[in-house]
N, C-alpha and C positions, 0 to 999 in steps of 0.2 A: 858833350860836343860844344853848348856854350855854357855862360854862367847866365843865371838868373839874375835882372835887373834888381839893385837892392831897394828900390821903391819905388811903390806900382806909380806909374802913372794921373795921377788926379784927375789930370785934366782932361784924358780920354772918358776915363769913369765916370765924371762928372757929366759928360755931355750925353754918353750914351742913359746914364738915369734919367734926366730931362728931356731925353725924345723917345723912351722906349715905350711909354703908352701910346704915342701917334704912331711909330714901327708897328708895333703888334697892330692896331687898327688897321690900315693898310696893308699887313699882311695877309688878316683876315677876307679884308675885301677881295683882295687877288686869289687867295683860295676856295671864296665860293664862283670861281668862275670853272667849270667841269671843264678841263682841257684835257680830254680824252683824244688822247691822237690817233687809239686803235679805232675807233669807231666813227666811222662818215659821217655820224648824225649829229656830233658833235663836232664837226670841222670849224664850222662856226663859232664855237666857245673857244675853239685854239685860240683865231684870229684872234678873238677879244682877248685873249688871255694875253698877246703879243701886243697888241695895240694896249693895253691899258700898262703893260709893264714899260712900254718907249713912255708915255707918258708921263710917269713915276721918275725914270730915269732923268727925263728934261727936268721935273721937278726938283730933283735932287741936287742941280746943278750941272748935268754934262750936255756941255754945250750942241752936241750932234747925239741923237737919238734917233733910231730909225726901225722901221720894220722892214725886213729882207726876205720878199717870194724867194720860192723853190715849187718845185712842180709839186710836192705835198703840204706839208704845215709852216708858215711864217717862221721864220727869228727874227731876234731883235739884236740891233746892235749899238752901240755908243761906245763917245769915246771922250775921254779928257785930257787934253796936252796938257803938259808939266810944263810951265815958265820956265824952265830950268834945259836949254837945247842940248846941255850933256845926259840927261837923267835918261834911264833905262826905259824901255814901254814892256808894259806887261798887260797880257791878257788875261782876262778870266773867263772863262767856260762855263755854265752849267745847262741847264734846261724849263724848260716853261709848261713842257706835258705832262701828265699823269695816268698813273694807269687807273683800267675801270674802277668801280668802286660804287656799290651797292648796299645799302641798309642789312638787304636779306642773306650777304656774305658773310654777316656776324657781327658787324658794328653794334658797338653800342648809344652811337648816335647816328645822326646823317652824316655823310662823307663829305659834304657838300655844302655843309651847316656848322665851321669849324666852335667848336668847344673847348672852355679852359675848366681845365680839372687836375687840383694838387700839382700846381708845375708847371701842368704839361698843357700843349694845344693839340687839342687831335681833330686831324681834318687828313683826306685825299691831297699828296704835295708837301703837310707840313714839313718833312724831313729831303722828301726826293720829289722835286728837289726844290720848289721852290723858296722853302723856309731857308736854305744855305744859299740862293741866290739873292736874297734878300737882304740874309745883313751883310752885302757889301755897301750897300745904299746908306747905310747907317754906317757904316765903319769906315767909310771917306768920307764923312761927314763931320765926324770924334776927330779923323786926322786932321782936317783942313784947323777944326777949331781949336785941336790940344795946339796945332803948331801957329797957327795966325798965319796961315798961307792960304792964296786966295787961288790957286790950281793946285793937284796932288803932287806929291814928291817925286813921282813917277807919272809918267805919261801911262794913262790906264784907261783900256777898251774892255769892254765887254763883247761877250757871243753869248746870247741865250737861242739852245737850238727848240723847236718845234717837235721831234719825232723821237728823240732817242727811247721813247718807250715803246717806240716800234720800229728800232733796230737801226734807228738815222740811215736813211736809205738812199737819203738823196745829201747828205752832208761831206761826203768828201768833193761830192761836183760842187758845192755852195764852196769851201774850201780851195778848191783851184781856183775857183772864176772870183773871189774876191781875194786874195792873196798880199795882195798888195797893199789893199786898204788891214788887212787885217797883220801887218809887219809888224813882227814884236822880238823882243829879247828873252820872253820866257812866256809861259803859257800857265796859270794858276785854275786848277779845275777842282771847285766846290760842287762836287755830286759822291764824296764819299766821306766813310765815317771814321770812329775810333774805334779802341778796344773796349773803354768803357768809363761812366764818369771818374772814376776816380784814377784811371790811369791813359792822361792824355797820349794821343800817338798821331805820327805823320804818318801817309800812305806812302809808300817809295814805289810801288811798282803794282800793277795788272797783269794778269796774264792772257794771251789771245785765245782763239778758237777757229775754227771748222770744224764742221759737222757734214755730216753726206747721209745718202739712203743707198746699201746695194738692193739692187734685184735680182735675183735668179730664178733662173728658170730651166725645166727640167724636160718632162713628158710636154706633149700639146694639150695636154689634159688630165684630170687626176684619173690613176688607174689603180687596178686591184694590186693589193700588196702582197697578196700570195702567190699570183699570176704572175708576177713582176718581179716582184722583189727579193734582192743580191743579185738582179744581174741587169739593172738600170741604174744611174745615177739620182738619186733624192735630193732636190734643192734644199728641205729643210735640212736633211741631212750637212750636207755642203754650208749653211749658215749657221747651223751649231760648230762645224769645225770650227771655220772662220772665226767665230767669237772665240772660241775655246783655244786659239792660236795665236791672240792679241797680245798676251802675256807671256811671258816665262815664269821658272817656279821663284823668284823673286820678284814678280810682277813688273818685271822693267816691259816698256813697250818691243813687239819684237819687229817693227815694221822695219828695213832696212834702211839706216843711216839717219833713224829718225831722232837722235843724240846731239846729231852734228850741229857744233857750234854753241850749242847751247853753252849760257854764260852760268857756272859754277857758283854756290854762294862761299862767301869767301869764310873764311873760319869765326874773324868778328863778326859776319851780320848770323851766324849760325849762333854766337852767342848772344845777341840780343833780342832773337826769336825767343830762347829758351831762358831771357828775362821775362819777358812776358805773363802775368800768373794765370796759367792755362790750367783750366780744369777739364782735364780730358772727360770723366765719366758724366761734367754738366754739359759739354759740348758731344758726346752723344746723346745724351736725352735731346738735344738742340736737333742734333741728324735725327732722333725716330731709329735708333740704330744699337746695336747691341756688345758691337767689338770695333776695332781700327783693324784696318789692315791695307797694304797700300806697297808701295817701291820699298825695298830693304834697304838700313841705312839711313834711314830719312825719318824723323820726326813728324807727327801729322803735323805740325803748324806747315815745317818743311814741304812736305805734298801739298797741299791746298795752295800755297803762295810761290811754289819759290820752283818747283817739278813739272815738266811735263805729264800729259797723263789721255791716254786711250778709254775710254767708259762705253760701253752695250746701252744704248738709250731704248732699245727694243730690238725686238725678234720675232718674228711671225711668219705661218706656212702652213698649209693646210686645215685638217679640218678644228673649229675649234669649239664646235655644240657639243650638248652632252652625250656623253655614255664615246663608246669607240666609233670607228669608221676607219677600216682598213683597207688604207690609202696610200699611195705615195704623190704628193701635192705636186703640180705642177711647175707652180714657182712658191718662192719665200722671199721676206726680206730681213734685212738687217741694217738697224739707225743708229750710229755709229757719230763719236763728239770728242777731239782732240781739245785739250785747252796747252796752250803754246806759251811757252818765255821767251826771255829773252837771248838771242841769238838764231832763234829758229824763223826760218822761211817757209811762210804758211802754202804759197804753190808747188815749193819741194817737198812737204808732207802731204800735198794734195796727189801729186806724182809718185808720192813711193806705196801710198795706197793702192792707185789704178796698179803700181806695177806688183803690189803685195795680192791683191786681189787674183791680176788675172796668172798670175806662178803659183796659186792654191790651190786653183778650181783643176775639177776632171774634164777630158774631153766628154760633149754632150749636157753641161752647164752652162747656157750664156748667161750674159749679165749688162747691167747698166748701174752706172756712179750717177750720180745726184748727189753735187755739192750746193749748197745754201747761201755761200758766200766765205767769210775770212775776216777777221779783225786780229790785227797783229798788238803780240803783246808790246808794253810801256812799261820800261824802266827810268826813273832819276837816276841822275848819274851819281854816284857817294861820291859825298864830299864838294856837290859841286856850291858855291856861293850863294846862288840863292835858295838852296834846302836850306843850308846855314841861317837864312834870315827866317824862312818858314818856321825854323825850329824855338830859333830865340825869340818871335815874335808870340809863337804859342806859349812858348815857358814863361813867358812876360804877364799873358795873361791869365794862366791857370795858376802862375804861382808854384812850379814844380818841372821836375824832368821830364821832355816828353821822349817817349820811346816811340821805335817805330815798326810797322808791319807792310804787309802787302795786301792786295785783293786777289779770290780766287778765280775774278769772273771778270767780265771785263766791258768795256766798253770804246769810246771814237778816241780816247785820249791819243790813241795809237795813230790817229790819223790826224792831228793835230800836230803830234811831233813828226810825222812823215811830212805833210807838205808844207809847215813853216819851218822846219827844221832848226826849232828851239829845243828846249829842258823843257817837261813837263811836270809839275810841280803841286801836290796835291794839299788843298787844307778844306777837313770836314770836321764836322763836328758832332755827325751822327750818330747816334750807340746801337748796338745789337735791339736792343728792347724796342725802338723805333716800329719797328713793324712794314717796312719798306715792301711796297704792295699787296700787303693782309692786311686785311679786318682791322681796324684801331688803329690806323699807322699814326704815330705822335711826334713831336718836337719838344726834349727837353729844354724851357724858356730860359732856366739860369746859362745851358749850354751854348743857346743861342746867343745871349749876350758874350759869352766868352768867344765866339767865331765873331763876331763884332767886331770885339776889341783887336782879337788877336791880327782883323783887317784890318786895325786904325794902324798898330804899328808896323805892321808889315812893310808898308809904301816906304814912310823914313827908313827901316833899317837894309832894305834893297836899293834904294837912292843913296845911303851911306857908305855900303862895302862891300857895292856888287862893282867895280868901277870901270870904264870904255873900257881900258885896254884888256881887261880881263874877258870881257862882250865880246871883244874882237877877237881874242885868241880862241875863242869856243865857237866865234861864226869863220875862222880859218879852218879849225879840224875838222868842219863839218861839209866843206869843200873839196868836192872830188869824192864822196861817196857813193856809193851805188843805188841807185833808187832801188828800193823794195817795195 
């Protein structure tokens, strides 16, 4: 996709070696701050954790640094204009929370007490996410000085959200009401990873979700099953169908029209999946898991990234102590978790369930839906200009081809590209072994410097050959769209 620069950069290198011991200290500092967003009793360590990162941020040079209420946990945001009135704005995304994290979950230090060991730093945050939010501070700092310019090559804001470890609940409203200030040409979101150190990758796409609870209900009360039963309706009964009906014998979803739209992979990105050196029997030991099986047709990288997919998250209904109890339960339920691509409309899958739901049930079953919410999936568009620069700016700094994948989980990216309606654009540098909310989570430190760099060139080479008119024609096609 590009060619490798034929010589590294010095002068980014050199800067980032001369300030990586004061990086990592201030890293440190900002990681023993517990910004647990799940839990009220840490609200307070959020706050600090937002206020000392704005502060960091003035330090570094961006001239507006701020912290930004929401009715739950602070952001931060800042911003740097480019002396340059043609050059691109680009944002950056990650986050400032953390999930819990407990000595007696299995650490083998404090979580809260980051530690270097062979490499690595391990601390609660080092990888997710604030070790990736981090070295953007250090990596417009390589650019300013490899290039002798005294603002970035790109007008470049930052958004550090407060909650996405508990599900950014209030960030698509933070998203309308600052809008404006938050105007950019593309969206850069460092909260995800690679494949693995020795084989760098871009993320190109997330996939979305909804999840619901049904209820059924049957008798007003559990009754005897031999007094009763075969000539009344059984909820559990009626919630095993329902799971046992999600499927076809090719595993395709069978909810009505839950297909539509969906965007095909195209035969090259099918081949560059199946570059990738996927060791299926080491990524079941990874699942706890004994066989694949999954949509026909479809390769597991294929499922996990690129597929819709219906999952049984539970099931339950009547009696479940030991020994029998011959029953027919009154009600049952069923927890029920779409993960969505792209082309799919998460309120149209939420509607063909009610309508799959109530065309299954027998008369003498009622029910109720419980949806949880919706996060729509995020794809980069291939091919577009600034993946191009994402791509060469990482080959620039690993020194090799980077290939690309997907994620199979998802997060706000999706509503980043909904109401600024840019490209979304992903650079991490995270690896599997990370440990991203378990026990030991780590940051590989050579890795870390290579997400540095690959932020120092990034700014010149999307100032270089991302250019207005090309801006303009990507914020024309995006005009007249349908809001989703």
């Amino acid at each position: 996709m590009s060619t490798i620069p034929a010589a590294p950069d010095d002068a980014v290198r050199a800067c980032i070696e001369d300030r990586r011991a004061a990086f990592l200290d201030d890293l440190v500092e900002w990681l023993r701050i517990p910004s647990v967003s799940a839990d009220p009793q840490h609200a307070g360590d959020v706050r600090r954790s937002a206020e000392w990162l704005a502060g960091k941020l003035a330090a570094t040079g961006f001239p507006v640094a701020e912290v930004w209420e929401t009715p739950g946990a602070p952001a931060v945001f800042a911003e740097w204009p480019s002396d340059d009135p043609d050059a691109p704005t680009v944002l950056v995304y990650g986050h400032h929370d953390v999930q819990p994290a407990a000595r007696s979950d299995g650490w083998h230090s404090e979580p809260f007490v980051p530690e270097q060991r062979e490499g690595r730093l391990y601390a609660r945050g080092a990888a997710d996410d604030k070790g990736q939010v981090f070295f953007h501070t250090l990596g417009v700092r390589a650019h300013l000085t490899a290039t002798g310019r005294t603002s970035p090559a790109v007008s470049l804001k930052l958004l550090v959200e407060g909650e996405e470890e508990s599900g950014s609940p209030h960030f698509p409203a933070l998203l309308e009401e600052k809008a404006e200030r938050l105007e950019c040409d593309a969206v850069i979101v460092s909260d995800t990873g690679m494949w693995s150190p020795e084989t760098p990758t871009v993320c190109t796409g997330m996939r979305g979700l909804t999840d619901c609870q049904i209820d059924l209900y049957g008798p007003d009360q559990d009754i005897h099953s031999g007094s009763f039963g075969g000539a009344v309706p059984n909820p559990a009964t009626e919630a095993a169908r329902l799971a046992a009906g999600l499927h076809d014998e090719e595993r395709r979803v069978t909810l009505p029209g839950f297909y539509d739209g969906v965007v095909e992979l195209t035969p090259r990105e099918r081949e560059l999946f199946a570059e990738l050196p996927f060791d299926e029997p080491a990524w079941l030991r990874t699942a706890h898991s004994h066989a694949t099986l999954g949509e026909a047709g479809h390769s597991t990288l294929e499922r996990i990234w690129a597929r819709p997919t219906a999952e049984v998250n539970g099931i339950s209904g009547g009696y479940q102590g030991p020994g029998g109890k011959t029953v027919i339960p009154s009600e049952a339920q069923l927890k029920l978790s779409f993960r969505l691509v792209e082309g799919q409309d998460t309120e149209k899958v939420q509607q063909s369930v009610r309508e799959w739901v109530a065309g299954s049930l027998p008369d003498g079953i009622r029910h109720e839906i419980t949806f949880w919410g919706a996060t729509r999936p995020c794809l980069t568009p291939p091919g577009h200009p600034a993946l191009r620069s994402v791509v060469r700016s990482m080959e620039r700094a690993f020194g090799q081809r980077v290939r690309f994948t997907r994620e199979g989980g998802s997060g706000p990216a999706a509503d980043l590209q909904d109401v600024l309606r840019v490209p979304v654009l992903f650079l991490g540098i995270s690896v599997p072994s990370d440990g991203w909310h378990s026990p030991d989570e780590k940051v590989e430190l050579d890795l870390l410097m290579k997400g540095v760099e690959s932020a120092a060139y990034l700014w010149g080479d999307l100032a270089e050959h991302w250019s207005a008119e090309e801006r303009a024609s990507w914020s024309r096609s995006q005009e007249g769209r349908d809001d989703r």
